[in-house]
Chimera marker file (.cmm) of the C-alpha trace (Angstrom):
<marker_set name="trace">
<marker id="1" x="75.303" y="88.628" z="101.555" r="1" g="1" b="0" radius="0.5"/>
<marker id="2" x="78.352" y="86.270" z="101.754" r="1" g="1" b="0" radius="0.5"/>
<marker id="3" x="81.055" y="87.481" z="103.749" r="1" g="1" b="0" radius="0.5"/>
<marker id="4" x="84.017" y="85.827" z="102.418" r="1" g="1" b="0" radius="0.5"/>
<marker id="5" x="86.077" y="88.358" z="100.186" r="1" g="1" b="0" radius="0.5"/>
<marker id="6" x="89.073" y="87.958" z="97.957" r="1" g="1" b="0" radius="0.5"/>
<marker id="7" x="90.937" y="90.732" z="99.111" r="1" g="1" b="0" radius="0.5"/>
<marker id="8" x="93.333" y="90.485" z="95.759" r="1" g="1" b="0" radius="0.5"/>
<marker id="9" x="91.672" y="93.263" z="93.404" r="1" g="1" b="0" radius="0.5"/>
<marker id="10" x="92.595" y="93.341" z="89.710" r="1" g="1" b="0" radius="0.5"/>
<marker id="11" x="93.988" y="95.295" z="88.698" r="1" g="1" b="0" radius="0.5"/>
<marker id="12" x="95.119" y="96.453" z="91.693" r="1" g="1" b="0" radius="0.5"/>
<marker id="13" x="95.358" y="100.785" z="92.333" r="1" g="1" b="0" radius="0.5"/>
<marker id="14" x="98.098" y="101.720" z="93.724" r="1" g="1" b="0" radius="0.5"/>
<marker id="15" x="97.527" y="104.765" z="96.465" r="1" g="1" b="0" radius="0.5"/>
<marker id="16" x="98.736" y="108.374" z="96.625" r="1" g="1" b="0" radius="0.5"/>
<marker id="17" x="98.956" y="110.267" z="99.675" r="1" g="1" b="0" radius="0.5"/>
<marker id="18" x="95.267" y="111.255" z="100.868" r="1" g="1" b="0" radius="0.5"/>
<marker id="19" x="93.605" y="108.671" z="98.794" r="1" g="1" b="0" radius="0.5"/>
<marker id="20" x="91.541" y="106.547" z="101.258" r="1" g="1" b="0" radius="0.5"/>
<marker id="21" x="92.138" y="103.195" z="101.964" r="1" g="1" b="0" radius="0.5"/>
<marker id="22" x="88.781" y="100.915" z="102.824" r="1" g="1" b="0" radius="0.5"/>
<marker id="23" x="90.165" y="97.862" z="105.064" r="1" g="1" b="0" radius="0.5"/>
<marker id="24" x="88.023" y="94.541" z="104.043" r="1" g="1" b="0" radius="0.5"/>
<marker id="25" x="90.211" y="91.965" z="106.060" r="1" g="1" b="0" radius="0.5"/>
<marker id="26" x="89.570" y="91.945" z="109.786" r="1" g="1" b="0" radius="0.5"/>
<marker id="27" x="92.248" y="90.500" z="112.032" r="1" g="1" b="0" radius="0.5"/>
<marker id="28" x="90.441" y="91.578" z="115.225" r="1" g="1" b="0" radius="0.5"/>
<marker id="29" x="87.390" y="90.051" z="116.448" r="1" g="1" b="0" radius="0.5"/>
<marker id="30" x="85.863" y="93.639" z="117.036" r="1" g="1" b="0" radius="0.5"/>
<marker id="31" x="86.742" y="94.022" z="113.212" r="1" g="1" b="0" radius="0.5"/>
<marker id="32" x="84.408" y="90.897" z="112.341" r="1" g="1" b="0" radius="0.5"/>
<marker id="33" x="81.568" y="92.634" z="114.439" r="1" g="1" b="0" radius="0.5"/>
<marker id="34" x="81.231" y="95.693" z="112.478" r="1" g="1" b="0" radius="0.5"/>
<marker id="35" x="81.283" y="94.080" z="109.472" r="1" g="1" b="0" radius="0.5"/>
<marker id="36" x="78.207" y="91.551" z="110.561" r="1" g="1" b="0" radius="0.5"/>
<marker id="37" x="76.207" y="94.384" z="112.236" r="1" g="1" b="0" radius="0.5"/>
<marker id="38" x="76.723" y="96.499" z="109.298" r="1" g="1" b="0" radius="0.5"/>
<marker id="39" x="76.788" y="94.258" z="106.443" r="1" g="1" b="0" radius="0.5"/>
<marker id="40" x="79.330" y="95.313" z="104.620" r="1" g="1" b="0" radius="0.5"/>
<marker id="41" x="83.185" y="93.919" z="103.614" r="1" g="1" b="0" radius="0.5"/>
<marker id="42" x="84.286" y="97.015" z="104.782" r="1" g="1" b="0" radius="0.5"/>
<marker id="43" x="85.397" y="97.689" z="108.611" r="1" g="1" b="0" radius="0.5"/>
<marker id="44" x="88.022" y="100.848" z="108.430" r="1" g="1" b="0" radius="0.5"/>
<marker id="45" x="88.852" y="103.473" z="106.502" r="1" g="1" b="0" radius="0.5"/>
<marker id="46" x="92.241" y="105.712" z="106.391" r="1" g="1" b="0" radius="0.5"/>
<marker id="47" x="93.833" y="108.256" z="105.005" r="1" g="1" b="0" radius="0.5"/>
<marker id="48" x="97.281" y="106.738" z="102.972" r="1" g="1" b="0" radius="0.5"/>
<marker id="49" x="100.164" y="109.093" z="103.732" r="1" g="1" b="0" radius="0.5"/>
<marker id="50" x="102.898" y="107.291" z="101.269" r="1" g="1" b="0" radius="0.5"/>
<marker id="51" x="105.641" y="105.068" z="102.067" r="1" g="1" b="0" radius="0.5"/>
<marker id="52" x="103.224" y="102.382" z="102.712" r="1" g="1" b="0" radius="0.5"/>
<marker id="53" x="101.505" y="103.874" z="105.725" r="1" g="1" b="0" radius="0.5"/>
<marker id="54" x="97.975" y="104.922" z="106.519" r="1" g="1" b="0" radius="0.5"/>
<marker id="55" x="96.954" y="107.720" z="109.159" r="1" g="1" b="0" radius="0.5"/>
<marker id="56" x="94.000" y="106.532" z="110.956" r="1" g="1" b="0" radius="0.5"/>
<marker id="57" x="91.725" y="106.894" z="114.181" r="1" g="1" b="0" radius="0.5"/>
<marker id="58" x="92.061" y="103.178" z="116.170" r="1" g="1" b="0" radius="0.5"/>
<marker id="59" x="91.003" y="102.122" z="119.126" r="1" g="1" b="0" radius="0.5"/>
<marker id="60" x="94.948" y="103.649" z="120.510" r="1" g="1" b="0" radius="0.5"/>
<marker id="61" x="94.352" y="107.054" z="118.891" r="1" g="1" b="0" radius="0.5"/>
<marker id="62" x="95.217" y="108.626" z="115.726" r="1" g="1" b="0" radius="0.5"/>
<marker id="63" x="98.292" y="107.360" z="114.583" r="1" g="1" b="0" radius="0.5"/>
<marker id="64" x="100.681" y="106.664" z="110.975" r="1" g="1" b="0" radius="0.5"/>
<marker id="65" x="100.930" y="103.040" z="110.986" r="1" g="1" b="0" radius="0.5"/>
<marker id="66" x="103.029" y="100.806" z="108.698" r="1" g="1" b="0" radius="0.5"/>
<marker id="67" x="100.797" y="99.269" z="105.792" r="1" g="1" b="0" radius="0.5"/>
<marker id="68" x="103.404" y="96.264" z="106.384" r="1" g="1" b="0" radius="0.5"/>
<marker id="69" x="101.627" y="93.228" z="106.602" r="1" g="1" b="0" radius="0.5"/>
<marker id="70" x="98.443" y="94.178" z="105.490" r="1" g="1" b="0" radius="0.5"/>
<marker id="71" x="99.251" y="95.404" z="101.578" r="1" g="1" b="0" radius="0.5"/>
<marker id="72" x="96.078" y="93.491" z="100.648" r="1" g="1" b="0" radius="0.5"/>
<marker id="73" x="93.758" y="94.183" z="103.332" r="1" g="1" b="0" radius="0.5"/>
<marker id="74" x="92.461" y="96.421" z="101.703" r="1" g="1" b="0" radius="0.5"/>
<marker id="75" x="90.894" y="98.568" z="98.406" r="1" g="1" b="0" radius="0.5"/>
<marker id="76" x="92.162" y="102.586" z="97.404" r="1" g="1" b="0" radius="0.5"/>
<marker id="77" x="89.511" y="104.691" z="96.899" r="1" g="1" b="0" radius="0.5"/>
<marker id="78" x="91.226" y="107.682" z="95.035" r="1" g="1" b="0" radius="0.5"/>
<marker id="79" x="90.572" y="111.322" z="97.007" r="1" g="1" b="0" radius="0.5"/>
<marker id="80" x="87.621" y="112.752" z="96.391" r="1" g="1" b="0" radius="0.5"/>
<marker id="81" x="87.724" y="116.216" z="94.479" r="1" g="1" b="0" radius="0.5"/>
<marker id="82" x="91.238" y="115.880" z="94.479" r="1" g="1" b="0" radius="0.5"/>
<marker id="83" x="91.720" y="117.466" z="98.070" r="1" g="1" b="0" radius="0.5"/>
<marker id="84" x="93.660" y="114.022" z="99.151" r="1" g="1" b="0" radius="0.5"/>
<marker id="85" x="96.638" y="116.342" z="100.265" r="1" g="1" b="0" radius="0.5"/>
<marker id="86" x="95.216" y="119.117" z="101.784" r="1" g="1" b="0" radius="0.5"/>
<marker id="87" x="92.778" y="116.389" z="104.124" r="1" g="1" b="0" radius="0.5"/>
<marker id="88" x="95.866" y="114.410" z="104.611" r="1" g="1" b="0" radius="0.5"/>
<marker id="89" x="98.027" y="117.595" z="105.757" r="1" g="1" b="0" radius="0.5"/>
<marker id="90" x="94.982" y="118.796" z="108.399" r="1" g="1" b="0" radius="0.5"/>
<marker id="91" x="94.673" y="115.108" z="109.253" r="1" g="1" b="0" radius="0.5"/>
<marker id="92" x="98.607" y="115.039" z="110.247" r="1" g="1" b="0" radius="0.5"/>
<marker id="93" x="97.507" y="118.080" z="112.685" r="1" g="1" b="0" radius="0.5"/>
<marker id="94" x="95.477" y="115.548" z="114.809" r="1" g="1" b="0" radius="0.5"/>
<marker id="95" x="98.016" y="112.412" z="115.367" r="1" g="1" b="0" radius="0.5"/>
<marker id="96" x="97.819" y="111.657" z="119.311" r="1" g="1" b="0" radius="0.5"/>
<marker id="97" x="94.066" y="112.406" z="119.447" r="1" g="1" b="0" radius="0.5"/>
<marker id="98" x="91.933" y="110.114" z="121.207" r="1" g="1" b="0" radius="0.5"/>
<marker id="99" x="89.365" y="107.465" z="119.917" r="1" g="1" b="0" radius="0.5"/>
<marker id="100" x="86.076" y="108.461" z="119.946" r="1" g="1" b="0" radius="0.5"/>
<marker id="101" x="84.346" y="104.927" z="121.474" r="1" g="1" b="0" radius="0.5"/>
<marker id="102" x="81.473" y="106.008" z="122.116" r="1" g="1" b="0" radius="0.5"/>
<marker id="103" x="80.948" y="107.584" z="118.584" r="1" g="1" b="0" radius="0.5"/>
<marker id="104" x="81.902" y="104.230" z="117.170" r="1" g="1" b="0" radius="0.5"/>
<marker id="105" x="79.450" y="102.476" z="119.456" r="1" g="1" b="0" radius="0.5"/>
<marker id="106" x="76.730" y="105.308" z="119.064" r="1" g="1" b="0" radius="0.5"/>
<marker id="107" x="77.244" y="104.830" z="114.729" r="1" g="1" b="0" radius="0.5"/>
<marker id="108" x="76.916" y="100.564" z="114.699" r="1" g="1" b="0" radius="0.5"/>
<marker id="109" x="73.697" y="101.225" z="116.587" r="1" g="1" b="0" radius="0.5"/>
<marker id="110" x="72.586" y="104.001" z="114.138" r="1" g="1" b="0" radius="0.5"/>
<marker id="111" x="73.040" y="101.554" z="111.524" r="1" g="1" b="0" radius="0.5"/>
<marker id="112" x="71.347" y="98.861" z="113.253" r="1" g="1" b="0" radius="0.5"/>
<marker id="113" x="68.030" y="101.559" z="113.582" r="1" g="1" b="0" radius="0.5"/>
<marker id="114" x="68.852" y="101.546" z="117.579" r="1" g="1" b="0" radius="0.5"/>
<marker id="115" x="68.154" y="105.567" z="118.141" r="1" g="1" b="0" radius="0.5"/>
<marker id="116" x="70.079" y="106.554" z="121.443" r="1" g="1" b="0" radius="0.5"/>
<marker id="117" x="70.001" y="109.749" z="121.990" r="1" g="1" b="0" radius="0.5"/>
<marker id="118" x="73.040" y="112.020" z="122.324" r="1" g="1" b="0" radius="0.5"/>
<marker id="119" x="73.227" y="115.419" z="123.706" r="1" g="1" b="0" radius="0.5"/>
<marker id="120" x="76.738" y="116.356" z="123.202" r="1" g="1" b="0" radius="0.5"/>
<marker id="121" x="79.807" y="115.042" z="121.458" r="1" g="1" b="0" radius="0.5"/>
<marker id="122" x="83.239" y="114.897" z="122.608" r="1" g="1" b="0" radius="0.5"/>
<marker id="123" x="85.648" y="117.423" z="120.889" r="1" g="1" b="0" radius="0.5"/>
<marker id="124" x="89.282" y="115.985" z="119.676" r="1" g="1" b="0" radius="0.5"/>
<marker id="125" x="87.785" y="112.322" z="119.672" r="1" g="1" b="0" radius="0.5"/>
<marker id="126" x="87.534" y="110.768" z="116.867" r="1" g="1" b="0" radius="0.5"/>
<marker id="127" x="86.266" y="107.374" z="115.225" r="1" g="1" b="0" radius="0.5"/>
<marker id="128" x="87.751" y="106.091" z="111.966" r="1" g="1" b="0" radius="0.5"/>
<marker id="129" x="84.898" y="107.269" z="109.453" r="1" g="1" b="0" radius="0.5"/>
<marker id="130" x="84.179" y="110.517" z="111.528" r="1" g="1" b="0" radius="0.5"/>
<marker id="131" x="88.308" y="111.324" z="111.119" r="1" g="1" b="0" radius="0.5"/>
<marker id="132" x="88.530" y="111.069" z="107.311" r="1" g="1" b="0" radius="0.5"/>
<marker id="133" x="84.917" y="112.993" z="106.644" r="1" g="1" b="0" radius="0.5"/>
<marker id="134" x="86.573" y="115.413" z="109.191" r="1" g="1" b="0" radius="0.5"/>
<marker id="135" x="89.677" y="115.802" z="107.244" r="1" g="1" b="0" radius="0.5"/>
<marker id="136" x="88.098" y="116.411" z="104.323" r="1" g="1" b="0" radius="0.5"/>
<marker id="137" x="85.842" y="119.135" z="105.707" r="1" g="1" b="0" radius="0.5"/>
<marker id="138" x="88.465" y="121.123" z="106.909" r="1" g="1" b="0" radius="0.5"/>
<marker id="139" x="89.804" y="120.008" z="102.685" r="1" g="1" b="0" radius="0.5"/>
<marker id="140" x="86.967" y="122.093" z="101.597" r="1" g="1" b="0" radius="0.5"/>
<marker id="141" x="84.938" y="119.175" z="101.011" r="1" g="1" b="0" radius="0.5"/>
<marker id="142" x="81.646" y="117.539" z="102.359" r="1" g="1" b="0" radius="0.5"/>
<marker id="143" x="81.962" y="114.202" z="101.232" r="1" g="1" b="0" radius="0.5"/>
<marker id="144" x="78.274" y="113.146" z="102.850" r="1" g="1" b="0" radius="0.5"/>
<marker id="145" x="76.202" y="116.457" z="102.948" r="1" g="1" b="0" radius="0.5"/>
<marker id="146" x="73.356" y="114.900" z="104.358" r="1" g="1" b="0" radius="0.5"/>
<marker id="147" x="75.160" y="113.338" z="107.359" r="1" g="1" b="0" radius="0.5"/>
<marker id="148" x="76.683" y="114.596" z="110.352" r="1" g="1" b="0" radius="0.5"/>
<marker id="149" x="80.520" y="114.151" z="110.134" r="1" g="1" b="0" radius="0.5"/>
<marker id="150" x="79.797" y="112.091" z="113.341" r="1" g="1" b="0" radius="0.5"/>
<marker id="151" x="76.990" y="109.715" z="111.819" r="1" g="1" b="0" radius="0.5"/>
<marker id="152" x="79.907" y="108.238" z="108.877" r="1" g="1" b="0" radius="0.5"/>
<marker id="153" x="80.937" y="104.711" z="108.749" r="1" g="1" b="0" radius="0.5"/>
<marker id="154" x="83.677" y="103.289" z="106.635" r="1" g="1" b="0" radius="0.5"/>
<marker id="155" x="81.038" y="101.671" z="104.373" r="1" g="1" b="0" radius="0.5"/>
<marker id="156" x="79.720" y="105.023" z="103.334" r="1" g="1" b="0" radius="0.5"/>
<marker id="157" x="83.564" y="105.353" z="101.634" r="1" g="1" b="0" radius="0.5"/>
<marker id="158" x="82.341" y="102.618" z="99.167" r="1" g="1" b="0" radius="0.5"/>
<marker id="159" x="80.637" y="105.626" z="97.059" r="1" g="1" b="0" radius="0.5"/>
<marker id="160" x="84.085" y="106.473" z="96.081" r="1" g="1" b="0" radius="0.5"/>
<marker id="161" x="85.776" y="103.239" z="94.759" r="1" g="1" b="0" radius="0.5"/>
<marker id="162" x="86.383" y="103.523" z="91.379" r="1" g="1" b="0" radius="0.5"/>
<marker id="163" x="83.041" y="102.903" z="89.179" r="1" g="1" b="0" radius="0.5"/>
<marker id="164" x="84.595" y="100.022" z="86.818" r="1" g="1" b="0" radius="0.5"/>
<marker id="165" x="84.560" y="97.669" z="89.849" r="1" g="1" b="0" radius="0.5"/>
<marker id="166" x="88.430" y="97.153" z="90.013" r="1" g="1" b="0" radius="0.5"/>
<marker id="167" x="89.172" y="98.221" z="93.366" r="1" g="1" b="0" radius="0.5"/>
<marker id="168" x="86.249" y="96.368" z="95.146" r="1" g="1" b="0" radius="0.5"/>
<marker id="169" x="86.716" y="93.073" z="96.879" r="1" g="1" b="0" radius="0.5"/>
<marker id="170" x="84.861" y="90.578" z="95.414" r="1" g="1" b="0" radius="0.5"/>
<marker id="171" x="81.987" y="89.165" z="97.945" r="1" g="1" b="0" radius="0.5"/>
<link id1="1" id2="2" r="1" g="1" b="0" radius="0.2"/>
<link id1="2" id2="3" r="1" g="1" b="0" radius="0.2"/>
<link id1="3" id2="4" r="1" g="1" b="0" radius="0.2"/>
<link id1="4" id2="5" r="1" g="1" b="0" radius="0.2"/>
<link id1="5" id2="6" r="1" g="1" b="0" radius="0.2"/>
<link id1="6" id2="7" r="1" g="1" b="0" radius="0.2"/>
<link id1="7" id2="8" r="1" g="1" b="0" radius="0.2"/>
<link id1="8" id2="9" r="1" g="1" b="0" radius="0.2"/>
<link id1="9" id2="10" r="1" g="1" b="0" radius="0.2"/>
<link id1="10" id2="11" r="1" g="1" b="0" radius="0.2"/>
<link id1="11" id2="12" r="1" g="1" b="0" radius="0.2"/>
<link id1="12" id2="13" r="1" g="1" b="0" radius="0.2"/>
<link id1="13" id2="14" r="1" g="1" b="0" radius="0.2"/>
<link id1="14" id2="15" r="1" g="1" b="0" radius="0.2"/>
<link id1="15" id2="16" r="1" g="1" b="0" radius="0.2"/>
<link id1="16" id2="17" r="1" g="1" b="0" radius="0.2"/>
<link id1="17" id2="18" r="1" g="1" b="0" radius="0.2"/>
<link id1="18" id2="19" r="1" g="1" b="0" radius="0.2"/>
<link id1="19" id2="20" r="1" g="1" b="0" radius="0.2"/>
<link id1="20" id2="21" r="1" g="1" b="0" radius="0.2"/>
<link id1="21" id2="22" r="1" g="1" b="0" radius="0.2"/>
<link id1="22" id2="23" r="1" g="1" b="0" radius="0.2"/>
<link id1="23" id2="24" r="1" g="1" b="0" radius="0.2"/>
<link id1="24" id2="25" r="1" g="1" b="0" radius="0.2"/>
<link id1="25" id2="26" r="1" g="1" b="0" radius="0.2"/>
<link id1="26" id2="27" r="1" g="1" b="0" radius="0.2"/>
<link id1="27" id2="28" r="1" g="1" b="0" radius="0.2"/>
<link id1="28" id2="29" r="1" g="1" b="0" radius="0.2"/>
<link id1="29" id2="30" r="1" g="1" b="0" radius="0.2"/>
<link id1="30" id2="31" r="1" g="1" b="0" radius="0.2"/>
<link id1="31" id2="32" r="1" g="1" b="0" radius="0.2"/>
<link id1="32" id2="33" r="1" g="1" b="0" radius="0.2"/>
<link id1="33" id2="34" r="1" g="1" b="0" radius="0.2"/>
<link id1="34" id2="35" r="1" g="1" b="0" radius="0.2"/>
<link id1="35" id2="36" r="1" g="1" b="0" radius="0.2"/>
<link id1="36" id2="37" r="1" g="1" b="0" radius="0.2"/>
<link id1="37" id2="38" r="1" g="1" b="0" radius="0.2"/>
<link id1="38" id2="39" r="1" g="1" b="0" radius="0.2"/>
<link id1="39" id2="40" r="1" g="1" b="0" radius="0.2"/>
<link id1="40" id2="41" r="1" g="1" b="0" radius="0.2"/>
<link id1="41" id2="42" r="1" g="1" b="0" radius="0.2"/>
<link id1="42" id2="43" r="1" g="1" b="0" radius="0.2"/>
<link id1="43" id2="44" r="1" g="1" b="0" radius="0.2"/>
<link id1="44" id2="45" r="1" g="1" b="0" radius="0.2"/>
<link id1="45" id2="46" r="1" g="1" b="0" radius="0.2"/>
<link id1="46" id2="47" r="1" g="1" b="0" radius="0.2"/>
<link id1="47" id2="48" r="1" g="1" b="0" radius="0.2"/>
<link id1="48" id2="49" r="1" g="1" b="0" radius="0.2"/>
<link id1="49" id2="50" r="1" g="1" b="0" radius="0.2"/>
<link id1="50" id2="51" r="1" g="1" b="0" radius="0.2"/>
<link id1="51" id2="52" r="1" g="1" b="0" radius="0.2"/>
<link id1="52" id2="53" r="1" g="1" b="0" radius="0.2"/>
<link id1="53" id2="54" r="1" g="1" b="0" radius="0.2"/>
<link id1="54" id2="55" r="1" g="1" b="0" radius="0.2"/>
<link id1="55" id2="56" r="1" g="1" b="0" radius="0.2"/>
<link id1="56" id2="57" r="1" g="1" b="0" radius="0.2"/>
<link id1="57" id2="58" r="1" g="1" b="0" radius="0.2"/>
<link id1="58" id2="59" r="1" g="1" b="0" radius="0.2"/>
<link id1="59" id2="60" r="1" g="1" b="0" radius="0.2"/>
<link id1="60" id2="61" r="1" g="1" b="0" radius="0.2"/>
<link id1="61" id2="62" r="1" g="1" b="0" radius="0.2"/>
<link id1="62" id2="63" r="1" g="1" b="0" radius="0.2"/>
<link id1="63" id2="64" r="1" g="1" b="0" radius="0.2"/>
<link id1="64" id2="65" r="1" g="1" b="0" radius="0.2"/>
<link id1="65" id2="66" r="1" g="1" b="0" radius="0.2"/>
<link id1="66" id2="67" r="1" g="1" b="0" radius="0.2"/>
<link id1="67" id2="68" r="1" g="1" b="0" radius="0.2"/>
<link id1="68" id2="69" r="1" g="1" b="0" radius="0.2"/>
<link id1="69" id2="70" r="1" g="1" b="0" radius="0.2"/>
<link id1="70" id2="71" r="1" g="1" b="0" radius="0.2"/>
<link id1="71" id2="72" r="1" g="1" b="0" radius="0.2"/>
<link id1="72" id2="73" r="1" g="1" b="0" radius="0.2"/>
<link id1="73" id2="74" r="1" g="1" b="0" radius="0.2"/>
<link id1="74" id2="75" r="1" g="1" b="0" radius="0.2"/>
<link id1="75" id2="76" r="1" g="1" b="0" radius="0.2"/>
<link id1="76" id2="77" r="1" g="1" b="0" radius="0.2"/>
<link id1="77" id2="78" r="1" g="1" b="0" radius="0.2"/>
<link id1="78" id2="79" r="1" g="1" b="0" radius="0.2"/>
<link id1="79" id2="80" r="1" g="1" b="0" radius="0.2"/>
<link id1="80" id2="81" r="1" g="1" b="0" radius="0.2"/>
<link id1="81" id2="82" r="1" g="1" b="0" radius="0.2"/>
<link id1="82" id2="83" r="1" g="1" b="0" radius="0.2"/>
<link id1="83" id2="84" r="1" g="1" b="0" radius="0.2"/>
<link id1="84" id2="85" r="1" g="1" b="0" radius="0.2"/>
<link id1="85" id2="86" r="1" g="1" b="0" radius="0.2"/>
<link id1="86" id2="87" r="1" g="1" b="0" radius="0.2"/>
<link id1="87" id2="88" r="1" g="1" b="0" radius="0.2"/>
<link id1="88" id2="89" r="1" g="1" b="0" radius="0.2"/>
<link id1="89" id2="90" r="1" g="1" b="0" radius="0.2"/>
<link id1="90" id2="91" r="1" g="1" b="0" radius="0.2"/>
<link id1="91" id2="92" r="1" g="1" b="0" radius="0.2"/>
<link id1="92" id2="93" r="1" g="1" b="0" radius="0.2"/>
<link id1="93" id2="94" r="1" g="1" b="0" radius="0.2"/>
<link id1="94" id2="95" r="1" g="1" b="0" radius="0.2"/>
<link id1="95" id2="96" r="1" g="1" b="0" radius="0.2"/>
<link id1="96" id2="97" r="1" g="1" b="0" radius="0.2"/>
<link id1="97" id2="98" r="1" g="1" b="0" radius="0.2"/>
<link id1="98" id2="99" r="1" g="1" b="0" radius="0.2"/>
<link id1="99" id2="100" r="1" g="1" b="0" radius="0.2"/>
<link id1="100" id2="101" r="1" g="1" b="0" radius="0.2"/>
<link id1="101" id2="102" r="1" g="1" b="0" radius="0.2"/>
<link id1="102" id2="103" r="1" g="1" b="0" radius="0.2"/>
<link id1="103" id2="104" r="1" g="1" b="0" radius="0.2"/>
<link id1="104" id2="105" r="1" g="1" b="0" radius="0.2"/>
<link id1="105" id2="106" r="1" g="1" b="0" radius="0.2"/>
<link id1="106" id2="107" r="1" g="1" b="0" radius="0.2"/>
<link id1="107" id2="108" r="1" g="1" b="0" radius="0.2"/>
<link id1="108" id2="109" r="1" g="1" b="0" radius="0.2"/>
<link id1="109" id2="110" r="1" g="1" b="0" radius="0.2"/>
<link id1="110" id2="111" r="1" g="1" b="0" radius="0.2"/>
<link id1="111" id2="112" r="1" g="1" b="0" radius="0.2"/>
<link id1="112" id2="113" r="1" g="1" b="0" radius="0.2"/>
<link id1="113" id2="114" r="1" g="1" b="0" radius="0.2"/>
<link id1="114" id2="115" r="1" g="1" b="0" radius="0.2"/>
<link id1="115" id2="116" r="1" g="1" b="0" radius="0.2"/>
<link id1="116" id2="117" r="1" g="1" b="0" radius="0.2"/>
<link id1="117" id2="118" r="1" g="1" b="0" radius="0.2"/>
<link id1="118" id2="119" r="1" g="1" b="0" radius="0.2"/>
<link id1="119" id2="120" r="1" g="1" b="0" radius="0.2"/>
<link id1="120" id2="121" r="1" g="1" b="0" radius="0.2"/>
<link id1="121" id2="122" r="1" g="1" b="0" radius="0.2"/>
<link id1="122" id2="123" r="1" g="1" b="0" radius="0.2"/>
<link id1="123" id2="124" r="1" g="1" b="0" radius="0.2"/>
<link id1="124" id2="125" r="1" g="1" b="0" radius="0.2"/>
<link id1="125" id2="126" r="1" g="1" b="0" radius="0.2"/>
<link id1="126" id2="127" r="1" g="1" b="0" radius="0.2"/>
<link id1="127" id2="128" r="1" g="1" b="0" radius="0.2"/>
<link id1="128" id2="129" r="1" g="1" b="0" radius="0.2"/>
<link id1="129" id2="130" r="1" g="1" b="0" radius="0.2"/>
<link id1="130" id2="131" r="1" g="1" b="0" radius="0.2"/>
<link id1="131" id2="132" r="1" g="1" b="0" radius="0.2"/>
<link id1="132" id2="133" r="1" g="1" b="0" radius="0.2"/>
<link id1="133" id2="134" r="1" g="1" b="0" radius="0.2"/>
<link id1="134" id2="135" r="1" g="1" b="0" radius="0.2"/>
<link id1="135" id2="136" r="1" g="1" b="0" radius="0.2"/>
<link id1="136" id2="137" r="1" g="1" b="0" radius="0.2"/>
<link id1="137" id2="138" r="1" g="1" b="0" radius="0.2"/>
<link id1="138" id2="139" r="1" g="1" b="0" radius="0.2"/>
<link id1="139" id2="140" r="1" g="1" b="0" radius="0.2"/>
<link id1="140" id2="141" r="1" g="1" b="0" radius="0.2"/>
<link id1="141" id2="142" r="1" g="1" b="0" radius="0.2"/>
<link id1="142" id2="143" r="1" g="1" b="0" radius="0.2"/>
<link id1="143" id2="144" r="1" g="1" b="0" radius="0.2"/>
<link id1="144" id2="145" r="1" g="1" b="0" radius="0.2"/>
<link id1="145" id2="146" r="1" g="1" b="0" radius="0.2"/>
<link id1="146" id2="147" r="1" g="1" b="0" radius="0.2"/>
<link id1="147" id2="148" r="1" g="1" b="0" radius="0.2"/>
<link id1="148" id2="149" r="1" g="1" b="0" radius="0.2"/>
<link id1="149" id2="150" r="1" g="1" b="0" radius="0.2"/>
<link id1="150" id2="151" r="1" g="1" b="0" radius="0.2"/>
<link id1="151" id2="152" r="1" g="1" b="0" radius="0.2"/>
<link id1="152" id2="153" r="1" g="1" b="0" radius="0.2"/>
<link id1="153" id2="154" r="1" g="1" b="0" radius="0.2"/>
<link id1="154" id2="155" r="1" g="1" b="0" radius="0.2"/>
<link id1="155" id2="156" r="1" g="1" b="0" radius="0.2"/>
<link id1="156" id2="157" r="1" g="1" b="0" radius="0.2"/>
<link id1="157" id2="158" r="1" g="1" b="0" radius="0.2"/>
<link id1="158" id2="159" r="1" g="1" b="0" radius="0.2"/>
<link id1="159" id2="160" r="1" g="1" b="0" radius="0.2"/>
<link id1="160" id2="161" r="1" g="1" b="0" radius="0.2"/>
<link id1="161" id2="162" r="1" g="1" b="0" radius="0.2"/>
<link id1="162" id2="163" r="1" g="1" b="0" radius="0.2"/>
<link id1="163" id2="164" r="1" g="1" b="0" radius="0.2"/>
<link id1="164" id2="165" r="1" g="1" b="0" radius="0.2"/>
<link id1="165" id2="166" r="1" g="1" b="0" radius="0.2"/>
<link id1="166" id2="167" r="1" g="1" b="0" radius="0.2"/>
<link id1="167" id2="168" r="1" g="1" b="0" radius="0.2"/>
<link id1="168" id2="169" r="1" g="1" b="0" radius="0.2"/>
<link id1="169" id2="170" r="1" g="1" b="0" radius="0.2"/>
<link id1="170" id2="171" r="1" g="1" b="0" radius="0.2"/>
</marker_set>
């Protein structure tokens, strides 16, 4: 797989609040890492609140962060089952929870068929793909039944781009 991307898609979807927003252009070299080890263009996912921000889980905590600067960073992915505002409005409930590192850590070995075993999970911790599965859970909707909301990565998102291929970065 080639890793460069055009991060320009065409047409180009513009978000609503609680459609997800799959980030393909790292700017951190912990970005570039997830995306080798797990072979794919995408690195984050979010939750896009309007007024060009995104509520997300990162490495500071769940936050709303400006989109500024990074409008084409990445692809929408529009809400699944329609729940984008009712995720988004449970999701608002957590800003100024904690990153879940070890989660993060614990899914890029997962991926990489590294089993580590893990007796408990931390509570009000969350990692970018665990948030947004989480958010739509408490939505009313299991977006990856046969995962635990703590074994998602942002690539599993890519099931929900749009099917014509417009949204996805070319690789």
């Amino acid at each position: 797989m080639n890793f460069r991307v055009s991060y320009i898609a065409s047409p180009k979807i513009e978000p609503k609040a609680g459609d997800l927003l799959l980030f393909v252009r790292p700017h951190r070299l912990f970005d570039y890492v997830i995306k080798l080890l797990m072979w794919t263009p995408y690195y984050h996912v979010g939750l896009y609140t309007g007024d060009n921000s995104v509520l997300e889980a990162r490495p500071w905590g769940v936050a709303i962060n400006t989109l500024q600067g990074r409008e084409d960073w990445f692809v929408v992915a529009p809400a699944p089952e329609g729940k984008g505002p009712e995720a988004l409005a449970w999701a608002k409930t957590q800003i100024g929870a904690r990153f879940d590192r070890w989660n993060m850590l614990h899914v890029l070995l997962e991926h990489l068929s590294i089993k580590v075993p893990m007796t408990s999970l931390p509570s009000g911790k969350y990692s970018c793909g665990e948030f947004v599965a989480t958010a739509f859970y408490h939505a009313g909707v299991r977006l990856f039944p046969n995962e635990d909301l703590d074994d998602v990565a942002p690539k599993d998102f890519a099931r929900f781009l749009p099917k014509d291929n417009s949204a996805r970065p070319r690789v």
